[in-house]
Structures are given as structure tokens and as C-alpha cells.
GURONU-631003 format. One record per residue (C-alpha): residue number from 1; x, y, z; residue in three letters. Coordinates in Angstrom, 3 decimals, always signed. Layout:
  num        px        py        pz  residuo
  NUM         X         Y         Z      ALA
...
END
This chain:
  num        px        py        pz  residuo
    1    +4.609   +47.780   +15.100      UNK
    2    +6.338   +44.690   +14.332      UNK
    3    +5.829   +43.422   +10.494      UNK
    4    +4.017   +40.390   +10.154      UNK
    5    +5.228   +38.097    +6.791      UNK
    6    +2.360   +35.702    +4.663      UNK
    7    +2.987   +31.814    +5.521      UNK
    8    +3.418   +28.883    +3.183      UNK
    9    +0.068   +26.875    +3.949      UNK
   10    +0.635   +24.978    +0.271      UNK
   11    +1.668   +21.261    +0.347      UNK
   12    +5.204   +21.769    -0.821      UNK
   13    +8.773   +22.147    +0.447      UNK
   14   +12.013   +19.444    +0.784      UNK
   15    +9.993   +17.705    +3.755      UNK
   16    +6.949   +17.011    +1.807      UNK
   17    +8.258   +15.940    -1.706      UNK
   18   +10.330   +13.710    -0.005      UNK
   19    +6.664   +11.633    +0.931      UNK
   20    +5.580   +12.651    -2.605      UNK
   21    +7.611   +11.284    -4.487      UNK
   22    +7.276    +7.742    -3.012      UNK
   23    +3.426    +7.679    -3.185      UNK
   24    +3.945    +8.569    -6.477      UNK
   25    +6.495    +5.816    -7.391      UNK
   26    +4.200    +3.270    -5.907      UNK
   27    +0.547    +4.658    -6.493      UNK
   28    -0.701    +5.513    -9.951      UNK
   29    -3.555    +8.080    -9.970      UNK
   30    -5.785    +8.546    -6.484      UNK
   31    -4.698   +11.584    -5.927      UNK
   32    -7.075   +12.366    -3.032      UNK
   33    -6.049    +9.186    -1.379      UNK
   34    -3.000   +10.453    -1.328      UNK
   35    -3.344   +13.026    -0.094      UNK
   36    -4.996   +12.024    +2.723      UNK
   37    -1.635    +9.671    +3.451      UNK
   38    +0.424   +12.641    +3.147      UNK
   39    -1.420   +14.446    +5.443      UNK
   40    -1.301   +11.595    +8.395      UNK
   41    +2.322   +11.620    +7.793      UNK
   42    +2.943   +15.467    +8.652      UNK
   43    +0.638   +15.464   +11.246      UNK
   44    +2.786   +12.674   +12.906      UNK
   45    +5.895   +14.555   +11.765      UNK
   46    +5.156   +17.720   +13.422      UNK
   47    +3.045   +16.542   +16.456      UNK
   48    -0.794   +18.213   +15.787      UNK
   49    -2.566   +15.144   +16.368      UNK
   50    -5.095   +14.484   +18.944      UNK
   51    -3.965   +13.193   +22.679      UNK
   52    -6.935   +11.092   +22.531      UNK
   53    -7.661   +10.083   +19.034      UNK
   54    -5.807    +7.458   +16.546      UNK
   55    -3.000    +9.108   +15.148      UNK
   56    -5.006    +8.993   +11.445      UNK
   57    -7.891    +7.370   +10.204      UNK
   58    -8.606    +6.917    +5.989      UNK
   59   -11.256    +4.438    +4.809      UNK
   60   -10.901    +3.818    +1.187      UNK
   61   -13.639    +2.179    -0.895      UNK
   62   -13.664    +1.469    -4.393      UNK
   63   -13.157    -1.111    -7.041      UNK
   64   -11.045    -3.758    -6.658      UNK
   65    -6.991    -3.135    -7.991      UNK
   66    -7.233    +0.133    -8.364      UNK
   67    -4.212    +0.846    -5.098      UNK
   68    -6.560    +0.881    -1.962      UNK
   69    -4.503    -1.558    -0.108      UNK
   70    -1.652    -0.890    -1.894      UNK
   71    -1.589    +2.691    -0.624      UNK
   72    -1.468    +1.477    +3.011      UNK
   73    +1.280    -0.499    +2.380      UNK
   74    +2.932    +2.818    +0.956      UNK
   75    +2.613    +4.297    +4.432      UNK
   76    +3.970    +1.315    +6.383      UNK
   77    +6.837    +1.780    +3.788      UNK
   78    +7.871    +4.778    +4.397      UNK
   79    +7.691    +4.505    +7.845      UNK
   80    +9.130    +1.114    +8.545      UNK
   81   +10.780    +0.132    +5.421      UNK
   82    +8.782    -2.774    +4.670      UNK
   83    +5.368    -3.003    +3.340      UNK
   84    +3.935    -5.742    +5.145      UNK
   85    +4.861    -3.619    +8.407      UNK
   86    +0.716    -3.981    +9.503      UNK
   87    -1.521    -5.728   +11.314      UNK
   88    -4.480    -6.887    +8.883      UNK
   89    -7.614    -7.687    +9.678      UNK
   90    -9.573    -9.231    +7.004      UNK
   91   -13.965    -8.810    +7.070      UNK
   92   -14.207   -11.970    +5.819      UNK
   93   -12.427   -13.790    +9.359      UNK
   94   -15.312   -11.767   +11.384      UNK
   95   -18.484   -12.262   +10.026      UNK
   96   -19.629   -14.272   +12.597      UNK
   97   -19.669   -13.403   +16.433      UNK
   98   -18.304   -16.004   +17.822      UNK
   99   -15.192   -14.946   +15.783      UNK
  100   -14.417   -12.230   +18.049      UNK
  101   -12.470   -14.228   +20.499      UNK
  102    -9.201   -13.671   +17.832      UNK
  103    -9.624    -9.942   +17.930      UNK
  104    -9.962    -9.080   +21.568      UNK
  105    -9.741   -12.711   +23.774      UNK
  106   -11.744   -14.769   +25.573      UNK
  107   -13.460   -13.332   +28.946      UNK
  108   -12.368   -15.035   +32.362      UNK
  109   -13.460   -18.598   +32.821      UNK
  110   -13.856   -19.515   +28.918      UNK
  111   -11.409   -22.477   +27.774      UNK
  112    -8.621   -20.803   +26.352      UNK
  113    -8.509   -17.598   +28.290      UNK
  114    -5.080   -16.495   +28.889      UNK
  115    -3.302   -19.550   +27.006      UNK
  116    -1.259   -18.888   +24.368      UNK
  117    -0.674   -22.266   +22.793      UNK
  118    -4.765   -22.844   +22.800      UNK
  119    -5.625   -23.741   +19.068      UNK
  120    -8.870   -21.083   +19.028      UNK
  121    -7.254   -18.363   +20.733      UNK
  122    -4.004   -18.427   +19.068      UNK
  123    -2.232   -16.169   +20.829      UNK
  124    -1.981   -12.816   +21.814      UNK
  125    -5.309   -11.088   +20.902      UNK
  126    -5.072    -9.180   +17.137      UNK
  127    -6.045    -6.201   +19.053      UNK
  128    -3.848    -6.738   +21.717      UNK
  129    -0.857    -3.557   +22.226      UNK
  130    +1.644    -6.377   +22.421      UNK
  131    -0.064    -7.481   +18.848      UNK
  132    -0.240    -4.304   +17.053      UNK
  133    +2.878    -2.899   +18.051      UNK
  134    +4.996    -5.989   +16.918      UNK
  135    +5.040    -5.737   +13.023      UNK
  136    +6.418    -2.022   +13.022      UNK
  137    +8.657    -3.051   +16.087      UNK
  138   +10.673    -5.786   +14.115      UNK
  139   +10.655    -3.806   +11.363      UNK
  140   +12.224    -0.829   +13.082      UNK
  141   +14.636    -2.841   +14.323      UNK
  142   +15.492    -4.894   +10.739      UNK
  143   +16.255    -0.907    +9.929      UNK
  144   +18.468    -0.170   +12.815      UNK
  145   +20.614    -3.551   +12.246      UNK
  146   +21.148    -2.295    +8.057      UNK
  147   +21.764    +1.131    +9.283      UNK
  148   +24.092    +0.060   +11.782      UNK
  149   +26.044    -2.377    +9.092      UNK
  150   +26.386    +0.394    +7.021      UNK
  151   +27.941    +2.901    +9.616      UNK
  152   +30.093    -0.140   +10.031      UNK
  153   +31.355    -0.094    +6.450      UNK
  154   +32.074    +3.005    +5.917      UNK
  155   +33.966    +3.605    +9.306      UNK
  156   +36.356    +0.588    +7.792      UNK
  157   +36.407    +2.753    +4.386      UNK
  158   +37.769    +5.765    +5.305      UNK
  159   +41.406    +4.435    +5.947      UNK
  160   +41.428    +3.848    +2.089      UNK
  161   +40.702    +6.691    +1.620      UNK
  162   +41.678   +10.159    +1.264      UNK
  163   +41.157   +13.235    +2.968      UNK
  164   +38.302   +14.943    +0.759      UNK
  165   +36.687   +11.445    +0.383      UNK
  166   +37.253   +11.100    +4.116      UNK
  167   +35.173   +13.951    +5.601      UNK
  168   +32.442   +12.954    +3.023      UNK
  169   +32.389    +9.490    +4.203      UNK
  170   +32.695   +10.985    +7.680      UNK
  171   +29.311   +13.129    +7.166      UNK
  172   +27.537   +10.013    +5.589      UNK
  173   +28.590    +8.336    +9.129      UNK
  174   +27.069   +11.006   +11.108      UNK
  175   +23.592   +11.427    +9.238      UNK
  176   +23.044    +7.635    +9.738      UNK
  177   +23.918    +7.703   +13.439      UNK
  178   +21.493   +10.249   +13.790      UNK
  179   +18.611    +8.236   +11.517      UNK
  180   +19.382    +5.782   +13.985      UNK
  181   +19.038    +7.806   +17.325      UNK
  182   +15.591    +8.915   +16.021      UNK
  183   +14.281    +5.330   +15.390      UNK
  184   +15.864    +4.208   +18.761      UNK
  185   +13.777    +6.976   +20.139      UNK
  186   +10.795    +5.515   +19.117      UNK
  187   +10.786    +2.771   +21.149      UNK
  188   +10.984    +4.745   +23.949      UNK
  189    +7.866    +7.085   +23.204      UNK
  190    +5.660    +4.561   +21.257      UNK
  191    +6.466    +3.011   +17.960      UNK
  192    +3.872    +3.881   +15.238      UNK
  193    +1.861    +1.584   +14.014      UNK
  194    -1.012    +0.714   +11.404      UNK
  195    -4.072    -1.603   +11.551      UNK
  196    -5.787    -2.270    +8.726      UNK
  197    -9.869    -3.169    +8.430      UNK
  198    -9.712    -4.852    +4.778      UNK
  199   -13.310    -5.520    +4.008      UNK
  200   -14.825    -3.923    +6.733      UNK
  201   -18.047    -4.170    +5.498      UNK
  202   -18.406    -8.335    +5.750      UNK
  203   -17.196    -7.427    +9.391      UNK
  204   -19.964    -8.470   +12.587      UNK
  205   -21.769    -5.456   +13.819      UNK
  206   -20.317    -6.515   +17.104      UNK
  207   -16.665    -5.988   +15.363      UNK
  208   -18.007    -2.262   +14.418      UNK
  209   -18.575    -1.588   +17.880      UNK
  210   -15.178    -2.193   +19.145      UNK
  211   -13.948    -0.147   +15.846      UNK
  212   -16.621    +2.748   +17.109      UNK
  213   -14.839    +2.761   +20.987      UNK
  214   -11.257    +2.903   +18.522      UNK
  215   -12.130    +6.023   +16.936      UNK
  216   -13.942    +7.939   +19.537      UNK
  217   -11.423    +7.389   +22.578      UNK
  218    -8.310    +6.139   +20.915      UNK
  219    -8.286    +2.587   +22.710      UNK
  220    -9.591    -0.906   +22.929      UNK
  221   -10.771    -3.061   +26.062      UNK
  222    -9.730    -6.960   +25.865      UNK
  223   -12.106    -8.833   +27.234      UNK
  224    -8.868   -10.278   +29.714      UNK
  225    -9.184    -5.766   +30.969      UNK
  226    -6.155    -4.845   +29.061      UNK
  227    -6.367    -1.752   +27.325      UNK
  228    -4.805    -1.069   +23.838      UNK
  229    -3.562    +2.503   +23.138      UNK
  230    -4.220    +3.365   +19.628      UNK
  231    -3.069    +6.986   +20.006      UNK
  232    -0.276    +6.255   +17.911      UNK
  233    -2.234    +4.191   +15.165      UNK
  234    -3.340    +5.085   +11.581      UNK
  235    -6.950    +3.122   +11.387      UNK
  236    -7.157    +2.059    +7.795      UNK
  237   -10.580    +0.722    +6.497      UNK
  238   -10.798    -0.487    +2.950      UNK
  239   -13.819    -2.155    +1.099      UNK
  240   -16.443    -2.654    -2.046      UNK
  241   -19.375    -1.142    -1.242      UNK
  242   -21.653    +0.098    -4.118      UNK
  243   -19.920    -2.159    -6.615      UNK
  244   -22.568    -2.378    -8.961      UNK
  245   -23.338    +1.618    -8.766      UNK
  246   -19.400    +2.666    -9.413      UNK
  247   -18.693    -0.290   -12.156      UNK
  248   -21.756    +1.347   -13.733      UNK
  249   -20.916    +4.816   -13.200      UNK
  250   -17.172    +4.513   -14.777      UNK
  251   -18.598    +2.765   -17.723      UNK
  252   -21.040    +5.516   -18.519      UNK
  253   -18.507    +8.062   -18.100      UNK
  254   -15.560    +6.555   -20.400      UNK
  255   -12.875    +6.958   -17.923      UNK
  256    -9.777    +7.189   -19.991      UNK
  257   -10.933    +9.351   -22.654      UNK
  258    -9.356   +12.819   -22.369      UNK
  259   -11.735   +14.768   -24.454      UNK
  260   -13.467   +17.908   -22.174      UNK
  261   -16.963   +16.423   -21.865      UNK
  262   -15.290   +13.356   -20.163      UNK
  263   -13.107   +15.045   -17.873      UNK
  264   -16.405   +17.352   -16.788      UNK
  265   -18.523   +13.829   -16.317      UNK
  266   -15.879   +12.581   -14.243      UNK
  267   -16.236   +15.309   -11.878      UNK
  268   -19.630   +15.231   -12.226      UNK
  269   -19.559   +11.305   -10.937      UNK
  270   -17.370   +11.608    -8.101      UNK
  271   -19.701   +13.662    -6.438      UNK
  272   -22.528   +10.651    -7.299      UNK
  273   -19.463    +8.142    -6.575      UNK
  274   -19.220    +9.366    -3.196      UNK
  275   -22.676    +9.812    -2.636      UNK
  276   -23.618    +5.964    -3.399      UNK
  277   -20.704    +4.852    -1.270      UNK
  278   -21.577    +7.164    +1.876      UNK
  279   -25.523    +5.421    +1.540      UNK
  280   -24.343    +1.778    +1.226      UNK
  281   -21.791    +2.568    +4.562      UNK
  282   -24.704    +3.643    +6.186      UNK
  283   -26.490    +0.707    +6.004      UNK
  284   -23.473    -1.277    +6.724      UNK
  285   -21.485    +0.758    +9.125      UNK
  286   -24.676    +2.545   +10.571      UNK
  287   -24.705    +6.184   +11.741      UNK
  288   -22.751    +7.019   +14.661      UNK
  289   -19.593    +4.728   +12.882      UNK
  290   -20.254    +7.098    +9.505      UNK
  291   -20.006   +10.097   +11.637      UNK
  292   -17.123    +9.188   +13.685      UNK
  293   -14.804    +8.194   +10.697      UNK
  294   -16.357   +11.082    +8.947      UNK
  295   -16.417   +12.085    +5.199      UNK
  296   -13.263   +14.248    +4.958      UNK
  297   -11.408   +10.431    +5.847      UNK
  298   -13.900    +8.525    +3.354      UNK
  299   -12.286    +8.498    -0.014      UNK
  300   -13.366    +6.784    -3.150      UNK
  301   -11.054    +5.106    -5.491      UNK
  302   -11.952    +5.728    -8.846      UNK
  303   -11.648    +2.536   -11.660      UNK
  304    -7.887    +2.985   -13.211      UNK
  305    -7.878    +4.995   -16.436      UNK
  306    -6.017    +3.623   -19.764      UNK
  307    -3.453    +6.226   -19.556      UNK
  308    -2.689    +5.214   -15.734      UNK
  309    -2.932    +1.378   -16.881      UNK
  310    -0.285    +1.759   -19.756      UNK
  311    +1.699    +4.102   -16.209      UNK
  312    +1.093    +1.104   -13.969      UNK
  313    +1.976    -1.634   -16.652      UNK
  314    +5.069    -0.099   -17.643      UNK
  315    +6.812    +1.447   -14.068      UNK
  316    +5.139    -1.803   -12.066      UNK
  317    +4.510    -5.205   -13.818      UNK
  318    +7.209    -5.502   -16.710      UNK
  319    +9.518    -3.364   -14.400      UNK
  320    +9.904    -5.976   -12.442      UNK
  321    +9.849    -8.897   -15.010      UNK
  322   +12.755    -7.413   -16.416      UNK
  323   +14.414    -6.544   -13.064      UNK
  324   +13.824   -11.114   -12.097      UNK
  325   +15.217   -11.720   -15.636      UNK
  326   +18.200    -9.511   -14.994      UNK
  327   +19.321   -12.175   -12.917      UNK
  328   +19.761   -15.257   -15.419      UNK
  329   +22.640   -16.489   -15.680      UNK
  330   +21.887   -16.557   -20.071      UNK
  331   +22.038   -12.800   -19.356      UNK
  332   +20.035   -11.989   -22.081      UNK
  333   +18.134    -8.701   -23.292      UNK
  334   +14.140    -8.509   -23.527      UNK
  335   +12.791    -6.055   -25.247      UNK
  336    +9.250    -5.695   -25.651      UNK
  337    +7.438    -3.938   -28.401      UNK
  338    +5.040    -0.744   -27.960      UNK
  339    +2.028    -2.958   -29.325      UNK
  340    +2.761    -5.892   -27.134      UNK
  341    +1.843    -3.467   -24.006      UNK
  342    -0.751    -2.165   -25.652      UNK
  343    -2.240    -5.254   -26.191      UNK
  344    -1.763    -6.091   -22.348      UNK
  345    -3.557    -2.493   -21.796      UNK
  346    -6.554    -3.010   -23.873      UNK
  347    -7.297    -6.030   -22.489      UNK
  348    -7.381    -5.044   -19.320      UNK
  349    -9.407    -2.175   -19.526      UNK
  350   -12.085    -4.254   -21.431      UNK
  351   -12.014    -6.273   -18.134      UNK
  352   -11.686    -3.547   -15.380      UNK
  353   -13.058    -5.888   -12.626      UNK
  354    -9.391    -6.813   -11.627      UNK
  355    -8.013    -2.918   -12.080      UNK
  356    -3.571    -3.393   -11.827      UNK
  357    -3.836    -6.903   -10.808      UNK
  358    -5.113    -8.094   -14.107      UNK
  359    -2.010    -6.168   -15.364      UNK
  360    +0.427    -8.139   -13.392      UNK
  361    -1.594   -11.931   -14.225      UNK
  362    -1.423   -10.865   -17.866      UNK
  363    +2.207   -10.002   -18.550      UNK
  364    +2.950   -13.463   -16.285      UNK
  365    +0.375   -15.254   -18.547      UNK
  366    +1.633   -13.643   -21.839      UNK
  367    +5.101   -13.612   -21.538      UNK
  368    +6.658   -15.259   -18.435      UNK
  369    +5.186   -18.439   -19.274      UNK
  370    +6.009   -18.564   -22.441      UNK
  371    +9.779   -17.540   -21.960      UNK
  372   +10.170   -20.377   -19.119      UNK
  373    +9.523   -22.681   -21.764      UNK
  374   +12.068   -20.954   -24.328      UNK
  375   +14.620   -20.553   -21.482      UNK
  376   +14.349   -24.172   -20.404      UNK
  377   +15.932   -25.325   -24.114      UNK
  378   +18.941   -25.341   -25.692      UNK
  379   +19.804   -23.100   -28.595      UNK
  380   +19.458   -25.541   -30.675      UNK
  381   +16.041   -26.377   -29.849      UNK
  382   +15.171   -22.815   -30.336      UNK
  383   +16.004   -21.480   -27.317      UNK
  384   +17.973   -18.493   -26.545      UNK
  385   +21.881   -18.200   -26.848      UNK
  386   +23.749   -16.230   -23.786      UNK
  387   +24.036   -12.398   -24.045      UNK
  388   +21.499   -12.003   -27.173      UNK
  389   +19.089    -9.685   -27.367      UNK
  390   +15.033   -11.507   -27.188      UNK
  391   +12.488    -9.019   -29.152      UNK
  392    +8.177    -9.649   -27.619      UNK
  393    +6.195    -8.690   -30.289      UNK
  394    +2.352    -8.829   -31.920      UNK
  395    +2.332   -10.914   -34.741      UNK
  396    -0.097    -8.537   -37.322      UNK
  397    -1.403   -11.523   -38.867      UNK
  398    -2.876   -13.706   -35.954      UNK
  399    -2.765   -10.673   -32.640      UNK
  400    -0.285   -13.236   -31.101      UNK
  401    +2.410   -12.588   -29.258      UNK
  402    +5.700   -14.082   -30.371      UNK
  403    +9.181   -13.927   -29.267      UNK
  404   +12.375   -13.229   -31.848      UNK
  405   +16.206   -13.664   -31.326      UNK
  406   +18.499   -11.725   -33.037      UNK
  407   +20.701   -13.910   -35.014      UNK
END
């Protein structure tokens, strides 16, 4: 009898850190969420996913700025390089039916049917294959053109160099060649390619039709008779139901606040969280939608903690202050102080409304302002003097925030 040997089911190995570790460089906390991404990503990878079904499906609802759409653009990263590789549809653009024309075309006879340059039509249909297929297609190909610039360089290197350097340089050559055969493949046997519902609530009940005939046979009839394959689509719905019902819920349980009793209340509210939101969708979305997306794809996004705030301030919005200031030509240091971000931090998490964005408006408000202003004079106006080192910090006295030269 042969011997039979246990397999790794867990969500680890080489293949799946790899994804891991750049949801976690761009997404703070939602770890369910992320989950979920990770999972549409190895389905993809090793081919499980339904003949006749979208190749993934996640609708996130939550508070605003806590990552929902910044998630998606995580996925469109890693596959294409380039966040913005999506077609968006916004709830707000289809409230109305008449609206509809811009998502799947005018019918025969209707002015604009078929005309590309007509001002209401604009185009190609949003839902159209040519349409959805086009952000991840140029993007794919932006890829190709680096990868292929870089195989370029290094082929020129190796006659400087030596024979040790040579075959490493030589290996470097042949794993990009083959990156590059694998995306080339792609457009041959369908690029991926993501469609996002942002707001799908606001969205016509005409608009959740067409979503409904999406999700249950993996395609979309124009109203020209073309037919959109969305076999190899990730359908992404984000929203704000229940607003009032989660704000309310993370202020009662004092999200943040690591002591036991919290930690078991939080658990205790995501059940309620998900509860609220899964009763407002039905209303909205109405029954058969509910159950076709279904709940294992519905995922709440809980309100930011402080400890993933400080995370999110620190790795994301003065990370890349410093990273633009880099660039001056004054070439100057800023440092800024441990109560200067917690300042930033408190503030927003008085004022969760705005979750990370509020981070990003803050340090802009707080300290890029006021530095354009100091950068703009001359040192002897009290500006600052090339190569020195500029200190942010809290003034004790007045909770200001000041800037300081070393002299």
C-alpha cells in the first residue's frame, strides 16, 4: 500500500508571501479584506476558477479611508504594475436610467448608436470587452517595454564585465525574458482585468441588473448584441452602507484601545457590523444580487485604529513628504519629532469620518504648507541654508507646530 503524506492547506510558502508582503506594504489593518485579495490572486495563479463565473468577486463596505479602494488598486498593482490599471465605475454617474447608455450603448436606431465621436455616447461602451480590457492591456505592455529596456542594459553590461559578474548578469537576462514571455502570453489567452462598482449602492436598479447577469453567467449584453466576457474579471464593489450604525458601533467599542474587554467587543461588533451592512444591501441590492455576490465575498472594513493610524501616518503620508523633499535642490534634512505625529494622530482619530485621508490633508496642512513658505526665502529671511538639518516640532507652550534649523 502506497504511503500517503499530510498536505500544506495553510496560506504560506515563497509564492504567497510574495502577494503578502505587498498588501501589507500598501494596506494597514483589514486583514480579512485581504485575504480575500490573496485568495483571487492564487486562484488565478493556479487555474481553479470557474469557466463561467468572473474570475473573483469582493464587495467591500465600510467607512470612508479606511483602504477599500485602496485595496483594489493593490491588486491591479501587482498584476499590472500600476494602480490605476481599472476600469471604475462610480454610483454616483448611474443613478438615473437614462444614464445607462455610457455603460452598455445605445440600442439600434437611437442618435448616437454606433458613433464614437457622439458627445452622449462617448465612445466605446464602459462595459464594452474592448473597454475593460484596455487599462490592464497598456499597462501590460508599459511592463514589457521596461522589461525589455532592462534586458537591453544588461546585455550591453556584461562586456565590462567579468566572468563571475557575467553569468550573474547572464541569469538576471534570462529570468526577465521569461517574465516577459509570460506577460506576452497573456495577450494571447485573455489579459486580466478588474472593474470596479465604487458606490454601488447610489447605482439604478436597472444598473444592478446588468451587475446580476455579470455574476451569474460571467458576461454582459450591449445593447449594440456584443457580448463582454468577464471570465477573466475580478468584480469589485465598494460602498457606505450603514454609516450611521458602524460610526456608532466603533465609537462604543473604543477601537484602538488594546485592553482585553476591547479586543472581545470588537469581535463581538463585527458580527453586528456585518449584520447591519448585509440588511441595508438588502434593501439596496435586493435578494437575488445579495445571494449571488454572497457573504463569504462581502467584507466589512472596520474604522482605522490609533495604532494602525500612527502605521499608516508614518510608512504612507510623511514617507512620501520626505521622499518629494528629497528632491530639492537645498538638499536639506527634515526631521520630525515623535509628538508632532502624534499630534497629527490624535487629531485624526477625534475626526474618524475621513479614516487615512485625513492623515495625508493634515501632514500637507501642517507641515507642507508651512515649509513652502520657509523654502521660498532666503536664509536671511529665515529660511533654510543648503544641506542643514530642519527639526518639526510641538511647541509645549501654545500645541503649535514650529520648525527649527540647526545653526
Amino acid at each position: 500500500m502506497n504511503k500517503r503524506r499530510v498536505l500544506n492547506a495553510l496560506p504560506n510558502g515563497k509564492h504567497i508571501k510574495k502577494y503578502k508582503d505587498v498588501l501589507d506594504r500598501y494596506i494597514t489593518g483589514q486583514e480579512r479584506a485581504k485575504k480575500k485579495v490573496l485568495e483571487i490572486l492564487l486562484r488565478r495563479d493556479v487555474g481553479v476558477n470557474a469557466s463561467d463565473k468572473p474570475l473573483g468577486i469582493i464587495a467591500l463596505f465600510g467607512p470612508s479611508g479606511v483602504g477599500k479602494t485602496e485595496l483594489i488598486k493593490t491588486l491591479a498593482r501587482i498584476w499590472f504594475d500600476d494602480p490605476l490599471a481599472l476600469t471604475l465605475i462610480e454610483g454616483q454617474n448611474f443613478q438615473e436610467r437614462h444614464e445607462l447608455s455610457a455603460l452598455v450603448g445605445s440600442p439600434p436606431g437611437y442618435v448616437g448608436y454606433d458613433d464614437p465621436k457622439d458627445v452622449k455616447n462617448r465612445g466605446p461602451a464602459l462595459l464594452s470587452q474592448a473597454k475593460i480590457d484596455k487599462p490592464g492591456r497598456q499597462a501590460l505592455s508599459a511592463k514589457v517595454d521596461k522589461l525589455e529596456q532592462k534586458v537591453t542594459a544588461l546585455e550591453k553590461s556584461t562586456v565590462k564585465v567579468d566572468a563571475v559578474a557575467g553569468g550573474f548578469v547572464e541569469s538576471q537576462v534570462i529570468a526577465l525574458r521569461q517574465e516577459i514571455v509570460e506577460i506576452k502570453s497573456l495577450f494571447r489567452d485573455g489579459i486580466p482585468s478588474i472593474v470596479l462598482f465604487d458606490e454601488a449602492e447610489k447605482m439604478h436598479p436597472h444598473v444592478l441588473q446588468i451587475l446580476l447577469s455579470i455574476l451569474n453567467e460571467g458576461r454582459a449584453t450591449l445593447l449594440n448584441g456584443e457580448i463582454t466576457d468577464f471570465t477573466k474579471t475580478v468584480v469589485c464593489l465598494t460602498g457606505n452602507v450603514a454609516h450611521e450604525a458602524l460610526s456608532k458601533m466603533a465609537c462604543e467599542t473604543q477601537l484602538g484601545f488594546h485592553s482585553p474587554s476591547s479586543l472581545r467587543g470588537k469581535r463581538d461588533r463585527s458580527e453586528e457590523s456585518f449584520k447591519a451592512v448585509k440588511s441595508a444591501l438588502k434593501k439596496s441590492f435586493g435578494a437575488p444580487l445579495l445571494g449571488r455576490i454572497g457573504d463569504k465575498n462581502i467584507i466589512v472594513c472596520q474604522q482605522l485604529t490609533y495604532d494602525e493610524m500612527m502605521n499608516i501616518l508614518n510608512t504612507r503620508a510623511i514617507s512620501e513628504l520626505l521622499d518629494k523633499l528629497a528632491k530639492h535642490p537645498k538638499k536639506f534634512e527634515l526631521v520630525i519629532d515623535e509628538a508632532v505625529k502624534k499630534r497629527v494622530a490624535d487629531e485624526c482619530f477625534r475626526n474618524p469620518d475621513l479614516g487615512a485621508r485625513s492623515l495625508a490633508n493634515l501632514v500637507e496642512e501642517w507641515i507642507l504648507r508651512p515649509l513652502t513658505f520657509i523654502l521660498a526665502k532666503g536664509e536671511d529671511e529665515g529660511g533654510i541654508a543648503v544641506g542643514s538639518k530642519v527639526f518639526v516640532v510641538l511647541d509645549e507652550s501654545t500645541q503649535k507646530i514650529i520648525f527649527e534649523c540647526e545653526t
